[in-house]
C-alpha positions as protocol buffer text, in pm:
chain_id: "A"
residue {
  index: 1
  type: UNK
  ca { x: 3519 y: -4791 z: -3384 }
}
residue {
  index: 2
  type: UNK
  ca { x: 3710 y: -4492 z: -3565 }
}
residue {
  index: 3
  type: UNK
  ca { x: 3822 y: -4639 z: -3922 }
}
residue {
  index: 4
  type: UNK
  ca { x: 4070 y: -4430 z: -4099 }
}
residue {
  index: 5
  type: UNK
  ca { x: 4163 y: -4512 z: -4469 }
}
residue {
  index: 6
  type: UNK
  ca { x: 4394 y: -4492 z: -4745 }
}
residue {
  index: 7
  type: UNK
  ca { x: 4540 y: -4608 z: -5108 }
}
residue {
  index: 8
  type: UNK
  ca { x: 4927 y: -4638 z: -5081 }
}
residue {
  index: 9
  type: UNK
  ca { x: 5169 y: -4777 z: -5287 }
}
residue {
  index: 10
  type: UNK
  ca { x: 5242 y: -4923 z: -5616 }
}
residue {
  index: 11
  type: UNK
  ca { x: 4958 y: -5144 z: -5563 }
}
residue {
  index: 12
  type: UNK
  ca { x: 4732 y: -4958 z: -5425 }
}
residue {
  index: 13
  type: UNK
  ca { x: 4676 y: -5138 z: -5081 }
}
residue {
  index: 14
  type: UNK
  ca { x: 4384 y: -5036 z: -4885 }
}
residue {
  index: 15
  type: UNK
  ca { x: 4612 y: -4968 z: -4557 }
}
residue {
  index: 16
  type: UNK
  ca { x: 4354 y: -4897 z: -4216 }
}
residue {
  index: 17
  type: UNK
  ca { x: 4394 y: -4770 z: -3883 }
}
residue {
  index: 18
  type: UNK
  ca { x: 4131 y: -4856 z: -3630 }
}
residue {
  index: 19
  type: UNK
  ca { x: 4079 y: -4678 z: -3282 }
}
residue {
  index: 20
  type: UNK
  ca { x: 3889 y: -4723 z: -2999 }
}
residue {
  index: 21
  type: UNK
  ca { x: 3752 y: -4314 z: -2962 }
}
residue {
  index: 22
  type: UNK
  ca { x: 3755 y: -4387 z: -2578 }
}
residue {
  index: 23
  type: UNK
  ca { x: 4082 y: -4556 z: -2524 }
}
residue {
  index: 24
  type: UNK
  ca { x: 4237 y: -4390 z: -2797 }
}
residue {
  index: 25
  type: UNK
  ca { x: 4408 y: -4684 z: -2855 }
}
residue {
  index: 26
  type: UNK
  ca { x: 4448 y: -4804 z: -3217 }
}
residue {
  index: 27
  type: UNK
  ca { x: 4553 y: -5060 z: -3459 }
}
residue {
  index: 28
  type: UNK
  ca { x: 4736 y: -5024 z: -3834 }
}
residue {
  index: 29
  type: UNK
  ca { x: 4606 y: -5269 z: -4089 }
}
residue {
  index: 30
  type: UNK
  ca { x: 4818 y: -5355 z: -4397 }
}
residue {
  index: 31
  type: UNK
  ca { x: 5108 y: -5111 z: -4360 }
}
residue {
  index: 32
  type: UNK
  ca { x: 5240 y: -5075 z: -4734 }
}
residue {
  index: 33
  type: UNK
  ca { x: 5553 y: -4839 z: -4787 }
}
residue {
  index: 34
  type: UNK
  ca { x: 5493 y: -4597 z: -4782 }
}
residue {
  index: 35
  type: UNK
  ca { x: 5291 y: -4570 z: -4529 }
}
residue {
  index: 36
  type: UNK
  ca { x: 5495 y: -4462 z: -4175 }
}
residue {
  index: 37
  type: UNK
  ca { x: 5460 y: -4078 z: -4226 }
}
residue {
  index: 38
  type: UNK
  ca { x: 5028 y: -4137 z: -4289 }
}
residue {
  index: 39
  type: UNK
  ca { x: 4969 y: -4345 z: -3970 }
}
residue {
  index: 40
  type: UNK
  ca { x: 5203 y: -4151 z: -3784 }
}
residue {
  index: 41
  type: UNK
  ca { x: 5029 y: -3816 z: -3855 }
}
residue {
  index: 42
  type: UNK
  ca { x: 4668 y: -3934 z: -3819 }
}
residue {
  index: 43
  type: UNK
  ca { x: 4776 y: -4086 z: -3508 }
}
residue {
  index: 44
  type: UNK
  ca { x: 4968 y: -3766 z: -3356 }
}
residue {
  index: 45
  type: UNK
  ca { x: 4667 y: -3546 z: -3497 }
}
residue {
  index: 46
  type: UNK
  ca { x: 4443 y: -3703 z: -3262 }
}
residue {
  index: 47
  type: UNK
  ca { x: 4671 y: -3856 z: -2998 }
}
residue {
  index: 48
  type: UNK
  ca { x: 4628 y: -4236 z: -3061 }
}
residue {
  index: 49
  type: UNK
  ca { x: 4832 y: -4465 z: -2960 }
}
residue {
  index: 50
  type: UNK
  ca { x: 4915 y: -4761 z: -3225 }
}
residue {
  index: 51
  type: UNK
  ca { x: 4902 y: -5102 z: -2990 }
}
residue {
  index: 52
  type: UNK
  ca { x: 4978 y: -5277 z: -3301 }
}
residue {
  index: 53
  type: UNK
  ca { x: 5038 y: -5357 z: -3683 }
}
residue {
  index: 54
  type: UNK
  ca { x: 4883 y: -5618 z: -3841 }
}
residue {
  index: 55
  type: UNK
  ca { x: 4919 y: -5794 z: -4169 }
}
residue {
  index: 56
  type: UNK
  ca { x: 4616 y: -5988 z: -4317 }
}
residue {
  index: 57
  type: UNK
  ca { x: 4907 y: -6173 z: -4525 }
}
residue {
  index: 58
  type: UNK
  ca { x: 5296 y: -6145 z: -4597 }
}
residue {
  index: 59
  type: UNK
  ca { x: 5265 y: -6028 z: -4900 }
}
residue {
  index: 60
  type: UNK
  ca { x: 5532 y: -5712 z: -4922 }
}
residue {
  index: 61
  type: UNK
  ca { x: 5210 y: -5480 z: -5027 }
}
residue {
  index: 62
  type: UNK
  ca { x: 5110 y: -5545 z: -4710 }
}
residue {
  index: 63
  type: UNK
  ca { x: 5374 y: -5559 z: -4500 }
}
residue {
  index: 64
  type: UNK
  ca { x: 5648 y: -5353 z: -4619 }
}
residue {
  index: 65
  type: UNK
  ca { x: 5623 y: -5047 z: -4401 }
}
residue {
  index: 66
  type: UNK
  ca { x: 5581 y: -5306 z: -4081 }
}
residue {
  index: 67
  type: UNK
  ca { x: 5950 y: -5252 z: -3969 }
}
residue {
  index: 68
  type: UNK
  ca { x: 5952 y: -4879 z: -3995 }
}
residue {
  index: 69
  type: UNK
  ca { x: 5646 y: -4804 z: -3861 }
}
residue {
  index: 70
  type: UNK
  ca { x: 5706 y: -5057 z: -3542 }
}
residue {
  index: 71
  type: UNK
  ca { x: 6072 y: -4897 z: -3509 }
}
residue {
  index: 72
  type: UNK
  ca { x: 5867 y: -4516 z: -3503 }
}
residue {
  index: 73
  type: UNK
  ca { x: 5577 y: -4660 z: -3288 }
}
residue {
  index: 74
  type: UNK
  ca { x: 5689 y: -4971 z: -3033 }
}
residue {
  index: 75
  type: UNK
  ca { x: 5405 y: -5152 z: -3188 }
}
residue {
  index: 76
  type: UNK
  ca { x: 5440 y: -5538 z: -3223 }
}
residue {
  index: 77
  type: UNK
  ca { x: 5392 y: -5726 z: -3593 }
}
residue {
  index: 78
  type: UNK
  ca { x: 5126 y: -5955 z: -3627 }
}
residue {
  index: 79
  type: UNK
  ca { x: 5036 y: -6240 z: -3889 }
}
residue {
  index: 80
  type: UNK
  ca { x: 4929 y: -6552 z: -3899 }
}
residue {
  index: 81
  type: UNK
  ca { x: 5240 y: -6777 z: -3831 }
}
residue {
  index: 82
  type: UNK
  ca { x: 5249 y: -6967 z: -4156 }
}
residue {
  index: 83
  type: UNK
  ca { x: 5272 y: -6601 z: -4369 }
}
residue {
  index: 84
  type: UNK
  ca { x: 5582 y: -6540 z: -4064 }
}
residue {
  index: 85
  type: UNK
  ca { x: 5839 y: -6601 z: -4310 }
}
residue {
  index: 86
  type: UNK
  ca { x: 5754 y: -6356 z: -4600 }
}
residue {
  index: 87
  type: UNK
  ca { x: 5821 y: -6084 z: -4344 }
}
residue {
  index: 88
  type: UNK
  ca { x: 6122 y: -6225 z: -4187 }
}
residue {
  index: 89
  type: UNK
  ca { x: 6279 y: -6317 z: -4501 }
}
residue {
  index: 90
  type: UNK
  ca { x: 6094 y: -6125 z: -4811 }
}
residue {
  index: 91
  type: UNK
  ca { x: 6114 y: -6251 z: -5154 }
}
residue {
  index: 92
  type: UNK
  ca { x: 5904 y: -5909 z: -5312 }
}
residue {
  index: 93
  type: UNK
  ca { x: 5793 y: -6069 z: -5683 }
}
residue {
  index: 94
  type: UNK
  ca { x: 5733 y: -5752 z: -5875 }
}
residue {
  index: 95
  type: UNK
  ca { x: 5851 y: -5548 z: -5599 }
}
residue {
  index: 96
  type: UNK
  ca { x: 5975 y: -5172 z: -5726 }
}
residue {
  index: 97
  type: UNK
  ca { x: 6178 y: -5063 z: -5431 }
}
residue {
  index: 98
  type: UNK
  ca { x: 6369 y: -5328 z: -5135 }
}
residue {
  index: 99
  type: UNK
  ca { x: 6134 y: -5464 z: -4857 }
}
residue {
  index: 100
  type: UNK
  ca { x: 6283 y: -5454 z: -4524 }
}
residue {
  index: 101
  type: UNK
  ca { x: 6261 y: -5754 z: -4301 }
}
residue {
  index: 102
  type: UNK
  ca { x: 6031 y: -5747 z: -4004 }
}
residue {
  index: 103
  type: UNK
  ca { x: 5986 y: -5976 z: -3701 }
}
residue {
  index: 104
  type: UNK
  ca { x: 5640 y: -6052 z: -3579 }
}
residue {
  index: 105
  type: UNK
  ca { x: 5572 y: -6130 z: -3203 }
}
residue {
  index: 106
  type: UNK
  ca { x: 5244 y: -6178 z: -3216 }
}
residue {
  index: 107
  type: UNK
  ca { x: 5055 y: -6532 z: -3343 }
}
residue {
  index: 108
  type: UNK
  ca { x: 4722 y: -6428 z: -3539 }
}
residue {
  index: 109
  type: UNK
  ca { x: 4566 y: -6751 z: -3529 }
}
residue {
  index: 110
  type: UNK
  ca { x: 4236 y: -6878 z: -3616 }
}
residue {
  index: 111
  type: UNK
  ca { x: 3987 y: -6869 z: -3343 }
}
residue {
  index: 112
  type: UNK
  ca { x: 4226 y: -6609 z: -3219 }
}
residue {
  index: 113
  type: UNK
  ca { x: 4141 y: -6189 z: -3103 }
}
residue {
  index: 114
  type: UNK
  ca { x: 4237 y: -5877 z: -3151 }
}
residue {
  index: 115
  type: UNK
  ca { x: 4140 y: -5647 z: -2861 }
}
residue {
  index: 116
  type: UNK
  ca { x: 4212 y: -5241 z: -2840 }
}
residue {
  index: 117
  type: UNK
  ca { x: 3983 y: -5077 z: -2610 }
}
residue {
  index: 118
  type: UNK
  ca { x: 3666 y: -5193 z: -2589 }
}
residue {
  index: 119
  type: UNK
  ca { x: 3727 y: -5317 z: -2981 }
}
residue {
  index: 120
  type: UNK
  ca { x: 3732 y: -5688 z: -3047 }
}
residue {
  index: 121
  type: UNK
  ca { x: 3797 y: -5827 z: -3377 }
}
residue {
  index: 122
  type: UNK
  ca { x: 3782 y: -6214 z: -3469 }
}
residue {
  index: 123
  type: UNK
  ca { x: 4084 y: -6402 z: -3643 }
}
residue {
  index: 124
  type: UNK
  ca { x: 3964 y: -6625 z: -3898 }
}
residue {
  index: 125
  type: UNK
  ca { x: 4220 y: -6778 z: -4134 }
}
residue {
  index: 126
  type: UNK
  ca { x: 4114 y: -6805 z: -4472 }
}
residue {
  index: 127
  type: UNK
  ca { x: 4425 y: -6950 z: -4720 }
}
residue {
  index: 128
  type: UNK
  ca { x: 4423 y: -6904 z: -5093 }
}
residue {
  index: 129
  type: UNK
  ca { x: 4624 y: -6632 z: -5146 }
}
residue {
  index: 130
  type: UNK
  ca { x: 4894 y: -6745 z: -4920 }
}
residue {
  index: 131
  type: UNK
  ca { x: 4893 y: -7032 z: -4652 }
}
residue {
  index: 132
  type: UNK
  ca { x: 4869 y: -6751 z: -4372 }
}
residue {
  index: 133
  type: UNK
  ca { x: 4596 y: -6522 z: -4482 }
}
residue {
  index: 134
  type: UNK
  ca { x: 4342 y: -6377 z: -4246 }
}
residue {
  index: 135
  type: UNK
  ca { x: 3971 y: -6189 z: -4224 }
}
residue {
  index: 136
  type: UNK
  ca { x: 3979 y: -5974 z: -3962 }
}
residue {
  index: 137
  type: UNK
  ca { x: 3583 y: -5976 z: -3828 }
}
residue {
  index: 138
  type: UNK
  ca { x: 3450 y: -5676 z: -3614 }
}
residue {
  index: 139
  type: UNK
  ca { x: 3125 y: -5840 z: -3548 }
}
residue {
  index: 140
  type: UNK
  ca { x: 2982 y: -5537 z: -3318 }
}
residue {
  index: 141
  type: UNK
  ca { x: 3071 y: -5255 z: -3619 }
}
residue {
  index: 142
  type: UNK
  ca { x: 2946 y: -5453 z: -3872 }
}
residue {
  index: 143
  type: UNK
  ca { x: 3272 y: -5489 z: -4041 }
}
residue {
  index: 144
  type: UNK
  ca { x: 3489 y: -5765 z: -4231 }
}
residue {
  index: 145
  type: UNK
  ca { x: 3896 y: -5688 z: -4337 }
}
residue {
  index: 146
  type: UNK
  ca { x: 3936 y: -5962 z: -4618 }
}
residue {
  index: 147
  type: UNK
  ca { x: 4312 y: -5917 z: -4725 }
}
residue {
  index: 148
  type: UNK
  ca { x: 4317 y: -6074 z: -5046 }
}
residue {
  index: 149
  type: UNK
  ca { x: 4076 y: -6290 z: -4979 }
}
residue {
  index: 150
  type: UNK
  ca { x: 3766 y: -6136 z: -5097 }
}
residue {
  index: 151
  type: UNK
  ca { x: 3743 y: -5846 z: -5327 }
}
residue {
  index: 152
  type: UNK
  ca { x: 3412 y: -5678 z: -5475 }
}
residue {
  index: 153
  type: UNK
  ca { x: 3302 y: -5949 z: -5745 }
}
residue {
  index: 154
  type: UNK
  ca { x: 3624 y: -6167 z: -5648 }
}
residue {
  index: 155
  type: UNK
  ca { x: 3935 y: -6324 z: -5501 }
}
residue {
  index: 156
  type: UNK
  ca { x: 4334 y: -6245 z: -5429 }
}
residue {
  index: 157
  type: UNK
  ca { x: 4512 y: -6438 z: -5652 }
}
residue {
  index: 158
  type: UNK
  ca { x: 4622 y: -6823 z: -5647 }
}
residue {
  index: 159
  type: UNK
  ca { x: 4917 y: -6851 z: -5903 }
}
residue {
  index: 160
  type: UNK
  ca { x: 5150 y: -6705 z: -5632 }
}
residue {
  index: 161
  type: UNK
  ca { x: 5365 y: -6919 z: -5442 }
}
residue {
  index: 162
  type: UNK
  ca { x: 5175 y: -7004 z: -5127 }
}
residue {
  index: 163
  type: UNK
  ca { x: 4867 y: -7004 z: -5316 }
}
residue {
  index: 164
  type: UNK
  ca { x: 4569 y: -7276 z: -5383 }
}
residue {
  index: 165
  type: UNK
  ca { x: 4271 y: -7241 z: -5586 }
}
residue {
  index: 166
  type: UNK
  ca { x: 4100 y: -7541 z: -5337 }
}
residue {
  index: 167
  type: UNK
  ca { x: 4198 y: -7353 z: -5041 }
}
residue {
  index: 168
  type: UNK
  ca { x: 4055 y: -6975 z: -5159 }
}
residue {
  index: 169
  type: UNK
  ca { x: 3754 y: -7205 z: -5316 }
}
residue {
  index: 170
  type: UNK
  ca { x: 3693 y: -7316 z: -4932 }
}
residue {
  index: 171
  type: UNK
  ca { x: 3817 y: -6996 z: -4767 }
}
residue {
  index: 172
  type: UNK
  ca { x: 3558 y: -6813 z: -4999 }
}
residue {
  index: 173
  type: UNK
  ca { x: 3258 y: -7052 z: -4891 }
}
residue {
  index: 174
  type: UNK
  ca { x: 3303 y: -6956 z: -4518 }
}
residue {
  index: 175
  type: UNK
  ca { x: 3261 y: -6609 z: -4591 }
}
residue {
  index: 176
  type: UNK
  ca { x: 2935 y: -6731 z: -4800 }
}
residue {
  index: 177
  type: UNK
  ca { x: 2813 y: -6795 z: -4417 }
}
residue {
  index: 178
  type: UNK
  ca { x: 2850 y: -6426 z: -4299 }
}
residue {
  index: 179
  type: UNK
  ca { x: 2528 y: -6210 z: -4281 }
}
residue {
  index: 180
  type: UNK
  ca { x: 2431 y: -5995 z: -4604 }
}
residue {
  index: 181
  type: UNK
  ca { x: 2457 y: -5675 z: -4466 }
}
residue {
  index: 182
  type: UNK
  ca { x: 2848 y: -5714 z: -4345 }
}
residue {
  index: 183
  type: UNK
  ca { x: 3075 y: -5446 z: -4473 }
}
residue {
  index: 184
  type: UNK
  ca { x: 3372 y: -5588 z: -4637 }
}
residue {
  index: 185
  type: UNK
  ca { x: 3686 y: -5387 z: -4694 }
}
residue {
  index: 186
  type: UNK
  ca { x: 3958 y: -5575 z: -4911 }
}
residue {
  index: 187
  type: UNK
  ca { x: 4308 y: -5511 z: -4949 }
}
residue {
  index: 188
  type: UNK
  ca { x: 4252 y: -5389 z: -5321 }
}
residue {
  index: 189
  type: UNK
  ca { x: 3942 y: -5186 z: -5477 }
}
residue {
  index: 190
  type: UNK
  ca { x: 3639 y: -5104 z: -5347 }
}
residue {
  index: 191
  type: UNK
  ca { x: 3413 y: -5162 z: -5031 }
}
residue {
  index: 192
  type: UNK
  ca { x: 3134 y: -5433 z: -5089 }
}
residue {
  index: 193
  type: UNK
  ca { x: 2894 y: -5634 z: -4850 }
}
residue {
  index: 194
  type: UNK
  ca { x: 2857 y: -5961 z: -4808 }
}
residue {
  index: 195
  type: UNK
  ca { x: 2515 y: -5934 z: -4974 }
}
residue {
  index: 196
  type: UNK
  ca { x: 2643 y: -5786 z: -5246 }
}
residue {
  index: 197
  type: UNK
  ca { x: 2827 y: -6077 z: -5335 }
}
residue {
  index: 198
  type: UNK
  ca { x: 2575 y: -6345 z: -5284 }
}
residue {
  index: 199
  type: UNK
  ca { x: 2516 y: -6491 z: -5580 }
}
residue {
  index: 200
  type: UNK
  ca { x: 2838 y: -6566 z: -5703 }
}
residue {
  index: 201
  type: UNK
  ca { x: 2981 y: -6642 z: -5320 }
}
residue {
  index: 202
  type: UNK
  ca { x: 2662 y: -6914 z: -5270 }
}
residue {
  index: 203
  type: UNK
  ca { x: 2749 y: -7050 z: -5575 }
}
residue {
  index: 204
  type: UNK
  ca { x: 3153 y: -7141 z: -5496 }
}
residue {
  index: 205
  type: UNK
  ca { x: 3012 y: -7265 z: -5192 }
}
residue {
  index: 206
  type: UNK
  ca { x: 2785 y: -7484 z: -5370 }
}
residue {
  index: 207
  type: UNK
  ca { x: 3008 y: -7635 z: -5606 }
}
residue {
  index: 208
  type: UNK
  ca { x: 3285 y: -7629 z: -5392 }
}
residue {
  index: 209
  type: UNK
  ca { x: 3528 y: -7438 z: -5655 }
}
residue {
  index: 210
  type: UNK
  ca { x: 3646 y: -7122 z: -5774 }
}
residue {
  index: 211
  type: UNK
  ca { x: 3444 y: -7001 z: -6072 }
}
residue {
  index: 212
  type: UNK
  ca { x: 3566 y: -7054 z: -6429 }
}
């Protein structure tokens, strides 16, 4: 897998594009305004095609750019189908700028798979942040997409509407169960690994809260 990064917007979202070298064929991960005129120059650069633009979570950081960048592309909008109706009808708390509306068509569900190429990468919903958030799991590369889920030495937020302390607490113990040497790239901050956040990951799992 090709992994092509960078920190855009306001909030500084981590937005990705992923490509199969062989296929060419690519992905756009977290698509924060503004974002349309990066993806759509790395892509033309070195002739990917986007097959589609996922959001981890409806959150407008993370979203924002998703109607633009499908109208420039012909990619389909995916989330998970409980976070459907922050992009259909946004409600951007904080928001500087208007967040266009944007219609997903396809269902990111847990159990569920991306594929691109020979790339596959595991749905596994993990609420908290919102009721619809996702990890996005490339289990051949090595590699874990945590939204706002996990962050290096913690967790997206849970005062938000949508949000629940019990559900990150239980979303964060899963992760707990992923092997040590996993990269993890959030939506926010810096890269981390799994291992790196051990001790403080084994120990929401073991008390089956968020820490104080």
């Amino acid at each position: 897998m090709e992994r092509l990064h960078a920190v855009i917007g306001p909030l500084k979202t981590n937005v990705h594009i992923l490509a199969d070298p062989a296929t060419h064929e690519a992905i756009a991960v977290d698509t924060a305004i503004p974002s349309v005129a990066w993806v759509a120059g790395a892509l033309a650069e070195r002739g990917w095609t986007l097959k589609l633009i996922v959001s981890t979570h409806g959150h407008w950081d993370h979203s924002g750019d998703n109607a633009a960048l499908s109208a420039h592309t012909g990619a389909p909008i995916a989330v998970h189908p409980l976070d459907s109706h922050y992009l259909t009808d946004p409600k951007p708390l904080f928001a500087p700028f208007p967040i266009p509306p944007s219609v997903p068509a396809v269902e990111l569900a847990e159990g569920g798979e991306i594929r691109f190429g020979s790339i596959r990468l595991s749905v596994l919903h993990t609420p908290g942040h919102t009721e619809g958030s996702v990890c996005l799991l490339a289990a051949d590369d090595g590699l874990l997409f945590s939204g706002d889920t996990l962050f290096t030495q913690g967790w997206g937020r849970v005062d938000l509407p949508g949000g629940s302390a019990e559900a990150m607490a239980s979303s964060l113990a899963r992760l707990a169960g992923l092997d040590d040497a996993l990269g993890v790239f959030p939506g926010h901050g810096t890269a981390t690994t799994i291992g790196r956040e051990r001790r403080w990951l084994d120990r929401v799992a073991r008390e089956g809260r968020l820490p104080l």
